[in-house]
C-alpha positions in Angstrom: 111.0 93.9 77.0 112.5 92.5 80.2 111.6 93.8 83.4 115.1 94.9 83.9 114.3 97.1 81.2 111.0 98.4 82.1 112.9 99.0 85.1 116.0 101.3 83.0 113.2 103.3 80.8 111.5 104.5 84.7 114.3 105.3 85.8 114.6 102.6 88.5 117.0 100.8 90.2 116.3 97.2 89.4 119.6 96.1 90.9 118.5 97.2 94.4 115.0 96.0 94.1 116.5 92.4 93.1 118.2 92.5 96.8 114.2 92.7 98.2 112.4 91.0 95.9 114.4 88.4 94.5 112.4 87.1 91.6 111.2 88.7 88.5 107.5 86.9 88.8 107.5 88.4 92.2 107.9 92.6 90.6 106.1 91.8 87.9 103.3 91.3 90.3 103.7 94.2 92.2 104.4 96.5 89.6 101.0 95.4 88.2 99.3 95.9 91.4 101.1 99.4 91.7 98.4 100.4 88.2 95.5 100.1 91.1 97.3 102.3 93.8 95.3 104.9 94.9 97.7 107.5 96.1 98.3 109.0 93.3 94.6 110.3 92.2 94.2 111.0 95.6 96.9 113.4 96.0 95.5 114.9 92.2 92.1 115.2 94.0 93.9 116.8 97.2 95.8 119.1 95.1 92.7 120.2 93.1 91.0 120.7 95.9 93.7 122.8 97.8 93.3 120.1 100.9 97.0 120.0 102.2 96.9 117.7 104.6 95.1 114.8 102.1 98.1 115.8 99.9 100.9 115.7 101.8 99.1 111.9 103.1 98.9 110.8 99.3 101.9 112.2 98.5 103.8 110.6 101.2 102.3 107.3 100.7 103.0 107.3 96.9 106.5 108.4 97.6 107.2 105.3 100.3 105.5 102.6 97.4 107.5 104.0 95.0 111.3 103.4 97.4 109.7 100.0 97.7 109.1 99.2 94.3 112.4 100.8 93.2 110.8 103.6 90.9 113.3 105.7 92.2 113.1 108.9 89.5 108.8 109.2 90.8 110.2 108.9 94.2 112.3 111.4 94.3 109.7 113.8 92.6 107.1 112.8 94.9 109.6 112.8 97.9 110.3 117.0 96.8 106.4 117.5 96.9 106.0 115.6 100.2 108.6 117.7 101.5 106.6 121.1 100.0 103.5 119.9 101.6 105.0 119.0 104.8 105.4 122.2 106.7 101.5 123.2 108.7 99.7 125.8 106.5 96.2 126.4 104.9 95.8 125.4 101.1 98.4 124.5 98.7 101.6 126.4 98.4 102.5 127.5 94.9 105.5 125.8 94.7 103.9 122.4 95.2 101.8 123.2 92.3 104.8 123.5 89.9 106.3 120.4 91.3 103.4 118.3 91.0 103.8 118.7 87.2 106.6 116.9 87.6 104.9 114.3 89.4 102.5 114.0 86.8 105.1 113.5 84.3 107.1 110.9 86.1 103.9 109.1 87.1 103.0 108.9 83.5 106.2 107.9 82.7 106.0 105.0 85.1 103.0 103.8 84.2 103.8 104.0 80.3 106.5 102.2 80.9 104.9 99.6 83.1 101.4 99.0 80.4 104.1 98.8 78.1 106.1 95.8 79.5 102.5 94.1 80.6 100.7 94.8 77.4 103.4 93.1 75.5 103.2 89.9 77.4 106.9 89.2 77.4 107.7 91.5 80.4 110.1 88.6 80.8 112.8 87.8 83.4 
């Protein structure tokens, strides 16, 4: 699998990312560094344990590495939650809830498709 194709099974925009990061060896390593990002369990944690203001942090952060690195369809998913989190309240509004299932999904959709490309060993340019 190329990474141009790792990059169509996300949902990504490899075309833009090629403008910022113009090698291949250069995403490949920072779509394996992205496995390690924290923002992601954090904001599960937050969410879990109704802190708002940690989730709407981790959700925001995972939304701005996720524009970076050109994983647009988590993006925009995390980009709706941030948004849901955004506005000053206490605990976790029940919309946010139902639309960090789809975070979860994309995320593990990302991922997947990311192990898959590394694990193989010809994540190739």
């Amino acid at each position: 699998m190329t990474i141009e194709e790792c990059y169509q099974q996300l949902g990504g925009d490899y075309a833009a990312l090629k403008k910022r990061l113009p090698s291949d060896s250069l995403i490949k390593r920072f779509i394996t560094k992205f496995l390690d990002d924290r923002s992601f369990p954090d904001l599960c944690h937050a969410i879990q344990e109704g802190q708002r203001e940690e989730a709407f942090r981790a959700a925001h952060t995972l939304k701005g590495v996720c524009t970076n690195l050109g994983f647009d369809q988590l993006g925009a998913s995390a980009s709706k939650l941030t948004e849901l989190l955004r506005p000053v309240g206490s605990g976790i509004p029940e919309e946010a809830v139902f639309m960090m299932n789809e975070v979860k999904h994309d995320y593990e959709m990302t991922v997947s498709a990311i192990r898959t490309c590394l694990d193989l060993e010809n994540c190739s340019e």
